[in-house]
N, C-alpha and C positions, 0 to 999 in steps of 0.2 A: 506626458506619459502618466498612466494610471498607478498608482503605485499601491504594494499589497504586504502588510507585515501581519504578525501577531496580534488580534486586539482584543480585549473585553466585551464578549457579551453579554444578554442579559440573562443570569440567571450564573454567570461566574463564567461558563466555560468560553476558552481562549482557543480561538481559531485565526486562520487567515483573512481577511477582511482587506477591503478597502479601505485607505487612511487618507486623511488631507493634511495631518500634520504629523510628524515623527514621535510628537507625544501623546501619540495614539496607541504608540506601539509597546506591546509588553516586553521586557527584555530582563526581570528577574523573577520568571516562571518559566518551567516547562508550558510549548503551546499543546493541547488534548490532541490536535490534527493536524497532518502533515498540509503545507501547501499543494500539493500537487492537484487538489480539486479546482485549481484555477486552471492546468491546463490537462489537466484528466478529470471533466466534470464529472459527477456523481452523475446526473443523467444528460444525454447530449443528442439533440436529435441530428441525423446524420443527412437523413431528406426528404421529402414531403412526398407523398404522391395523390393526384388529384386527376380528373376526369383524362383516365389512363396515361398521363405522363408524371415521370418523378423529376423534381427539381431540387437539386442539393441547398442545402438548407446556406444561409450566408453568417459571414461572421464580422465583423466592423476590425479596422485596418491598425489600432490605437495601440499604441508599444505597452508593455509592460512592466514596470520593476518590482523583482520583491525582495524584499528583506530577508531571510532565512540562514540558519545555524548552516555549521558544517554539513552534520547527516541529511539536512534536507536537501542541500545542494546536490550531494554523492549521490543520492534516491534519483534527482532527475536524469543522472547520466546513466543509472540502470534500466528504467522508463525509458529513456531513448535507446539504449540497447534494444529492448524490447520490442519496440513500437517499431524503428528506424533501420533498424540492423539485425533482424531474423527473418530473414529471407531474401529474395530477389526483389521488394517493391515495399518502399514508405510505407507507411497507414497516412494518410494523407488526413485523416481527420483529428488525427495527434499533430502532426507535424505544424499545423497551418494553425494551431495554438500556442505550441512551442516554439514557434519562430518568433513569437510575439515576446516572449519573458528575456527577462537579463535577472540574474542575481543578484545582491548586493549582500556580503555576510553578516550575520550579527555575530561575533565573538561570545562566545559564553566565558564569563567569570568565573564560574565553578561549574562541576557536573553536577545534575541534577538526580532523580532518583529511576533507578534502574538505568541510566546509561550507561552502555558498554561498546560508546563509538572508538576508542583507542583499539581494545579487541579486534575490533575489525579493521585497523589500518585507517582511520578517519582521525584526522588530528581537530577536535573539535572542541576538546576543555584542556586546561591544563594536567587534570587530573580524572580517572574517573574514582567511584566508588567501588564499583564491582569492576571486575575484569573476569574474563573468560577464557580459558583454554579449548580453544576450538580441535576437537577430534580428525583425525587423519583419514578415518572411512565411515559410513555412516553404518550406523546398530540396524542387522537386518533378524534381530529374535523379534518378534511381535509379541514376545510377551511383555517385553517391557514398554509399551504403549497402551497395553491393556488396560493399565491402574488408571488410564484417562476416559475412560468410558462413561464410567459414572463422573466425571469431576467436569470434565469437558460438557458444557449443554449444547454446542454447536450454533451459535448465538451470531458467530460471526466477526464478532466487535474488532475484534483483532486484526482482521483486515480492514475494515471500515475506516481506522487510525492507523495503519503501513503506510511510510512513504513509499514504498517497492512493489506495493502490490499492484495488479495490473488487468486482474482477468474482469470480465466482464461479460453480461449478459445480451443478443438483442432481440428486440420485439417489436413487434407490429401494434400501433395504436390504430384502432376505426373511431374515427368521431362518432359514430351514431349508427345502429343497428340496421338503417336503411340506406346507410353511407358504402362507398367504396372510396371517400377522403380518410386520410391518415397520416400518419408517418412515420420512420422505424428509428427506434433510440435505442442506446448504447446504455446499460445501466451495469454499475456495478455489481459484482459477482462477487462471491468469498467460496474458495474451496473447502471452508470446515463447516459450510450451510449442507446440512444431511441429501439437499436435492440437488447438488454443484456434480456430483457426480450420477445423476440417474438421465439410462439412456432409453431410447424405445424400447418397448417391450415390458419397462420396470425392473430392469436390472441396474443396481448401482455396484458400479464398480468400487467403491469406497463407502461400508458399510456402516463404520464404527466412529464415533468421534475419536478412537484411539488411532487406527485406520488414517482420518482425514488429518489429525495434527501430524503424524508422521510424513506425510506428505507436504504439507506446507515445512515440517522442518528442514528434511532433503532438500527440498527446493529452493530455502533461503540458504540453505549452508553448503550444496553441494552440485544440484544439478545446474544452477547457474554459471559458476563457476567453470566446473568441466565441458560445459556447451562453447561457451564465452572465450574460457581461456584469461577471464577477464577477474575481478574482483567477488567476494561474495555478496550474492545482492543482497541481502542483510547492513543496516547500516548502521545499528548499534543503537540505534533508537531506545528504544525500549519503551516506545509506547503500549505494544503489545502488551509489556506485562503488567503496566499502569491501567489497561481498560478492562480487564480480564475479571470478571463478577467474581471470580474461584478461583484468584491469584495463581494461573497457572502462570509460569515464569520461564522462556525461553533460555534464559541466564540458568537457570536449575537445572531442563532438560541436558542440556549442550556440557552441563558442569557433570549431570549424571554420565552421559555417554564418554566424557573424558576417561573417568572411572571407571571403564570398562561395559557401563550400559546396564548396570545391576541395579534396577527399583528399590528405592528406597519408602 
């Protein structure tokens, strides 16, 4: 079995990786990115198609283990909600990679910075730092998302590091402009990128970065939930508000809207 934990790369940041030995593996740092691009790759080609037939692209048969915290673990049963269990039929191109993983936990020693997995019902450190009182309905004044207009660049980052995030983009690659070979890939999407919501015509439905973070907040804190019936896909991570150029801080928002939703 190929096994995948936290390691060091070069230039400091710590992601998921392939290890040969256990002391490869980092385990007193926060890792920058969630595991889950092992079995939600960043890009994934789904199937080829060539002199008018498509042929699904193949995957090799090799189990996989990975080492991962709490939150990361919980991320993948929200991913399989998603993937698995909304609607009548698998996503078969998730499923036939996630068949392949098994977890193994790494225990955190202490909580790290910005974690707020006890918040959410994740029993992942002993202790966090922050804790959160999560709000009973979501703030529907748009003005208190306004103050994010300017602060928010729409950059993305935030999702790029979510273990929960899930949307994604696909496309048609042509090898060469006299070609009809290609193949069509799955590439990661983020709904606070200013063109995650533009349709034909050039209407976007989600106009404002103050707009697109309120959407991404509902949706870790509340439309999953009441779809689900299930947990909030939110899993206290707090990578978000570790990658965030303009320290916008999900812990702050969720703490504002406790408060009544009043911008501070």
């Amino acid at each position: 079995m190929k096994m995948y934990a936290p390691k060091r790369f070069p230039g400091g940041v710590i992601r998921y990786g392939e290890i040969e030995s256990l002391n490869e593996m980092v385990t007193d740092e926060k890792s920058h990115f969630s595991p889950k691009e092992i079995y939600l790759p960043i890009v994934q080609t789904t199937f080829f198609f060539r002199n008018n037939d498509c042929i699904e692209s193949e995957i090799d048969d090799e189990k996989i283990v990975i080492y991962a915290r709490a939150c990361d673990i919980e991320a993948a049963s929200r991913l399989d909600t998603i993937f698995l269990s909304n609607g009548n039929q698998e996503d078969l191109y998730y499923k036939r990679l996630r068949d392949k993983v098994e977890f193994r936990l790494i225990e955190c020693k202490e909580s790290f910075e910005n974690c707020f997995c006890k918040s959410m019902g994740i029993d992942g450190a002993s202790e966090n730092k922050k804790y959160v009182s999560l709000p009973d309905a979501p703030v529907m004044d748009e003005s208190f998302w306004e103050k994010f207009n300017d602060k928010c660049i729409s950059c993305g980052g935030c999702s790029a590091v979510c273990p929960t995030c899930s949307c994604f983009d696909t496309i048609d690659v042509i090898y060469s402009e006299t070609s009809t070979d290609g193949e069509r890939r799955r590439i990661w999407g983020s709904c606070m990128r200013e063109d995650f919501g533009m349709m034909a015509g050039g209407h976007n439905v989600r106009k404002t970065p103050g707009e697109r973070l309120r959407f991404r907040v509902m949706h870790k804190m509340y439309d999953f939930k009441e779809r689900f019936g299930k947990s909030h896909m939110c899993v206290g991570c707090g990578r978000c508000a570790d990658r965030c150029p303009n320290e916008i801080s999900i812990i702050d928002i969720l703490s504002e809207i406790a408060e009544g939703g009043k911008a501070k």
